[in-house]
ROLUMDREN-433419 format. One record per residue (C-alpha): x, y, z; chain; residue in three letters. Coordinates in steps of 0.5 Angstrom, whole numbers, plus 2048, in hexadecimal, padded with zeros to 3 digits. Each point is the difference from the previous one (the first is absolute). Layout:
N
  px  py  pz chain res
   X   Y   Z     A ALA
...
***
This chain:
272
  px  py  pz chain res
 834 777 7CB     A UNK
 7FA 7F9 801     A UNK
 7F9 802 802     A UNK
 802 7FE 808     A UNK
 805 805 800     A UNK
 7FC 805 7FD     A UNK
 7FB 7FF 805     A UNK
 805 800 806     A UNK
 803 807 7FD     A UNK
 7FA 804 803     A UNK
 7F9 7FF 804     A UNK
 7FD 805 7FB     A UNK
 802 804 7FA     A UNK
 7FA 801 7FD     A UNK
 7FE 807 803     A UNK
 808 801 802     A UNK
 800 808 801     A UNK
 808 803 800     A UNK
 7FF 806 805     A UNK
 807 805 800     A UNK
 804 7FE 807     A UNK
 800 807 802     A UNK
 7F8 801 802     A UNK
 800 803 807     A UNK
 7FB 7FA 801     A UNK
 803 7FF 807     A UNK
 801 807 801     A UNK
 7F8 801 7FF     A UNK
 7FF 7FA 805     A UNK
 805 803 806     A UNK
 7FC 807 7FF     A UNK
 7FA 7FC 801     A UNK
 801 7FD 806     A UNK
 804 806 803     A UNK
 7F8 803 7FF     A UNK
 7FF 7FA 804     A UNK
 804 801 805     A UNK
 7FE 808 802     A UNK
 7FA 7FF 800     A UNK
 801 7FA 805     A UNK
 805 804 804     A UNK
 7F9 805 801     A UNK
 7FB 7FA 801     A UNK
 805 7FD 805     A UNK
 803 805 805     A UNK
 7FA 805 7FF     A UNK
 804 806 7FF     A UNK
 7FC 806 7FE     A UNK
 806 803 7FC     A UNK
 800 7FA 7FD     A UNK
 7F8 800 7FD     A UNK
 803 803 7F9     A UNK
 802 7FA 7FE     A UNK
 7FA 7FE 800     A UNK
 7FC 806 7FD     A UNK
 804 7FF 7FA     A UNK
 802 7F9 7FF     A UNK
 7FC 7FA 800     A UNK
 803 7F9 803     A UNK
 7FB 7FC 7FC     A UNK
 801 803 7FA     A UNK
 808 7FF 800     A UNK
 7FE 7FA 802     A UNK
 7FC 7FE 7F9     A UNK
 805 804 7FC     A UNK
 807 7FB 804     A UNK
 7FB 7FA 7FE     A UNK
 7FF 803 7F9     A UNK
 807 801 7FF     A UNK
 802 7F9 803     A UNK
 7FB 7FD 7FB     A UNK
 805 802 7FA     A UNK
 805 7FE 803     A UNK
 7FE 7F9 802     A UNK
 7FD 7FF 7F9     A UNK
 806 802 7FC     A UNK
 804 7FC 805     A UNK
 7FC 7FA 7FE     A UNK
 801 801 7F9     A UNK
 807 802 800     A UNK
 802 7FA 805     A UNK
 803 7F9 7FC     A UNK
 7FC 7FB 804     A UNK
 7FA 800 805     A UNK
 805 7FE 806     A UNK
 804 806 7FE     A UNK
 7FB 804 801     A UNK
 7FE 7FE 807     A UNK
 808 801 801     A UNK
 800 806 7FE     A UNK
 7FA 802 804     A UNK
 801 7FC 806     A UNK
 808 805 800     A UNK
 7FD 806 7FE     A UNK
 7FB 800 807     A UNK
 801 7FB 805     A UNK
 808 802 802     A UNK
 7FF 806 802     A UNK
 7F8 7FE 803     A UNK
 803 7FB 805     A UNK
 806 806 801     A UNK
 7FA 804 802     A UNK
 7FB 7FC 805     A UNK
 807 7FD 803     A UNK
 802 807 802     A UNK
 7FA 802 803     A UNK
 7FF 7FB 803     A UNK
 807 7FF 804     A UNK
 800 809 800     A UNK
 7F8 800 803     A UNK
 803 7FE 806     A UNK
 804 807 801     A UNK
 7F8 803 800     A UNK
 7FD 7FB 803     A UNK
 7FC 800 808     A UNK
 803 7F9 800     A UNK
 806 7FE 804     A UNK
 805 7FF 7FB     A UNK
 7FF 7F7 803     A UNK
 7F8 801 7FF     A UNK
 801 803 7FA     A UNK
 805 7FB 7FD     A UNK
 7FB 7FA 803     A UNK
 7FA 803 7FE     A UNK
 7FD 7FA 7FC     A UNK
 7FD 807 7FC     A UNK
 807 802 7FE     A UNK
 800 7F9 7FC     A UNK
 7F9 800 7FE     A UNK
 802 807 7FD     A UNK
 806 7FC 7FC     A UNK
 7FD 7FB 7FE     A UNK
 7F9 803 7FD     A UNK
 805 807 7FD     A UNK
 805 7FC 7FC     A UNK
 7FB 7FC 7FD     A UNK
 7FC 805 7FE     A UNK
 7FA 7FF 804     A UNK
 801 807 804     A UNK
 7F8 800 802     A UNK
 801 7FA 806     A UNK
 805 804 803     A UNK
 802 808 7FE     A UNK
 802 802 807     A UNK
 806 7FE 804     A UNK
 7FF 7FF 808     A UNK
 800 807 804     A UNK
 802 804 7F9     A UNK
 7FC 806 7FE     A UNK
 7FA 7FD 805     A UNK
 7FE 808 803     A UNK
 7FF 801 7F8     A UNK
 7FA 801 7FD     A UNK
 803 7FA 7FB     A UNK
 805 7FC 803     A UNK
 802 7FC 7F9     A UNK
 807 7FF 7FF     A UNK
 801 803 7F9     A UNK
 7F9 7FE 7FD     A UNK
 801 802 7F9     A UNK
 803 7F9 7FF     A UNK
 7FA 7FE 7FE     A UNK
 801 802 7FA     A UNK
 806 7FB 7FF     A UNK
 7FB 7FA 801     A UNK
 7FC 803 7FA     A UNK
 806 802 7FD     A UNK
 802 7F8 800     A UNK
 7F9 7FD 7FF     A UNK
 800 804 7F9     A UNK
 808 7FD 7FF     A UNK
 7FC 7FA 801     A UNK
 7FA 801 7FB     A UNK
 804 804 7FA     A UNK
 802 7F7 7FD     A UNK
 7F9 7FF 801     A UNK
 7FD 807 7FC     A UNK
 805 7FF 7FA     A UNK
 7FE 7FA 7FF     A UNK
 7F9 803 800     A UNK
 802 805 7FB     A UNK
 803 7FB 7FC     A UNK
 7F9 7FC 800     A UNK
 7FB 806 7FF     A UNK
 804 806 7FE     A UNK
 804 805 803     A UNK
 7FB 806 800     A UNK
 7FA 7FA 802     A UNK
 804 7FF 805     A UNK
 802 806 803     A UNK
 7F9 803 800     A UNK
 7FD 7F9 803     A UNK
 805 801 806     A UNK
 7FF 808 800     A UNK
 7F8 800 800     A UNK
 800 7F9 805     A UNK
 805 804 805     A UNK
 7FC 806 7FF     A UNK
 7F9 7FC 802     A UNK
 803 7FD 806     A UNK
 803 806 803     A UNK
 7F8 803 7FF     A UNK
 7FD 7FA 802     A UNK
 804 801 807     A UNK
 7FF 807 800     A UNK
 7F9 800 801     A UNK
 801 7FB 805     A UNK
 804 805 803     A UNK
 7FB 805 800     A UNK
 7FB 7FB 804     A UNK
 804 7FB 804     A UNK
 808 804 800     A UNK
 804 7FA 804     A UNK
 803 7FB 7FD     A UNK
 7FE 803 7F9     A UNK
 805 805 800     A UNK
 805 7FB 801     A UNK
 7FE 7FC 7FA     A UNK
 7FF 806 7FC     A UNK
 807 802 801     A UNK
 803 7F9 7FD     A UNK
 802 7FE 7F9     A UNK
 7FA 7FF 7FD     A UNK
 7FF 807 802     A UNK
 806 802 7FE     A UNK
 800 7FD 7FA     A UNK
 7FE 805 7FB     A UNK
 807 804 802     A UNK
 804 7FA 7FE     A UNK
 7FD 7FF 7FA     A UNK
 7FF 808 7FE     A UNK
 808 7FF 800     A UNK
 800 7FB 7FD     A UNK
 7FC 803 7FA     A UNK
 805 805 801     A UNK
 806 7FC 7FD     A UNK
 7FC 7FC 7FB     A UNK
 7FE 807 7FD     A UNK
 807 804 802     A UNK
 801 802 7F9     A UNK
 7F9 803 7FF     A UNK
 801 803 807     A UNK
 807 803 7FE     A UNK
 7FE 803 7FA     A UNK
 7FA 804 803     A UNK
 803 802 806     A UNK
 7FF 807 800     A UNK
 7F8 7FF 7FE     A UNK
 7FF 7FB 806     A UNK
 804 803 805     A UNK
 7FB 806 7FF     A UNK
 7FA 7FB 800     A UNK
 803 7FE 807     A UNK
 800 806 802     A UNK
 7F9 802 7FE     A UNK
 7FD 7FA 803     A UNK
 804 801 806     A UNK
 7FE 807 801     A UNK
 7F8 7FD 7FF     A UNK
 800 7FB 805     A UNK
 803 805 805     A UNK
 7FB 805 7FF     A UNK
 7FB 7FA 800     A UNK
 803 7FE 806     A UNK
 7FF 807 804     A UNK
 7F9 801 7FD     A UNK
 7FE 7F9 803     A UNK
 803 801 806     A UNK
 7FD 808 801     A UNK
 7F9 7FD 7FE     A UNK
 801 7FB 806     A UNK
 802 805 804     A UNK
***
């Protein structure tokens, strides 16, 4: 094999990582975003029966934990993938398939739930405003759809796929991170780009704490978002380590889970 074809046989060799197939990752992804959907199922209808949910799971926590999970599996996708437009086809058949399935079905089935005539609905320039804005990942300019969910204290038609846009924004970025990683070193890189998330996602709330509005969005974007992905990624790179020392971590987990718990409770019972 010539220097060009070795080259062309893999994007990234270097930090290559052999995951056993049977990992129950996408297992882990589903139960997160089952938490989010019970938890949404209470903010959304306001059921009283429901609030149990709420007291036991936390949306924003799943949804850290569905973005840690992606982090490994989108860096391991990179690094397994033979070429840089094999990993962006890989990328674009796993999510937007069954993406444009969704936003296309709830558009055409809205219309069943809608205040709108099923004319007015079906011309409502919103109808195509919410097409257009969703099957680009730009969910913010429209969420809602015309009549549909407007008694609602949230008129949004699924809001949680803001996610995807962060989900595509990082498949776009990963090319650009290893290449980093390449230049300065795999841990230099990740500890710069865990650290500068972490920054920009305290920067914005403090100015949450001021202002709220328009902070509250950008904190939820990828910048902020970031250190969940790279957290995955660290978790691939160093899956043997963490393989090997299961049983110690798990427990440190959960003790750390059980201390932010107990801070959490005691910060709010000084508040209140």
């Amino acid at each position: 094999m010539d220097l060009a074809k070795a080259k062309q046989a893999n994007v990234s060799s270097v930090y290559r990582v052999n995951i056993p197939k049977n990992n129950n990752l996408d297992l882990l992804r589903f139960s997160f975003a089952f938490v989010v959907f019970l938890v949404h199922a209470y903010h959304l209808s306001d059921v009283a029966t429901l609030s149990i949910f709420n007291s036991i799971f936390s949306a924003k926590m799943a949804v850290e934990c569905f973005f840690v999970v992606s982090g490994f599996l989108i860096f391991m996708s990179y690094e397994h993938s033979s070429s840089l437009n094999r990993y962006f086809e890989k990328r674009a058949r796993r999510i937007y398939p069954a993406y444009f399935s969704v936003v296309l079905i709830c558009a055409i089935f809205g219309s069943l739930l809608s205040t709108y005539s099923y004319s007015e609905y079906f011309l409502s320039s919103e109808l195509y405003r919410y097409l257009f804005a969703n099957l680009v990942f730009l969910n913010f300019i429209q969420p809602d759809l015309p009549g549909v969910f407007s008694e609602n204290s949230l008129a949004a038609v699924n809001g949680a796929l803001w996610t995807l846009k962060i989900e595509v924004m990082f498949y776009l970025s990963v090319p650009i991170f290893v290449w980093l990683f390449r230049k300065i070193g795999l841990w230099q890189g990740l500890t710069l780009l865990y650290f500068a998330s972490f920054i920009y996602s305290f920067c914005m709330q403090l100015l949450i704490n001021k202002h709220g509005g328009i902070f509250i969005e950008l904190q939820r974007q990828l910048p902020g978002q970031l250190m969940f992905f790279i957290a995955g990624g660290a978790l691939y790179y160093s899956f043997n380590f963490f393989k090997n020392n299961a049983t110690l971590l798990l427990l440190i987990a959960i003790a750390a889970y059980v201390f932010e718990s107990l801070f959490q409770t005691g910060l709010y019972m000084l508040q209140h």
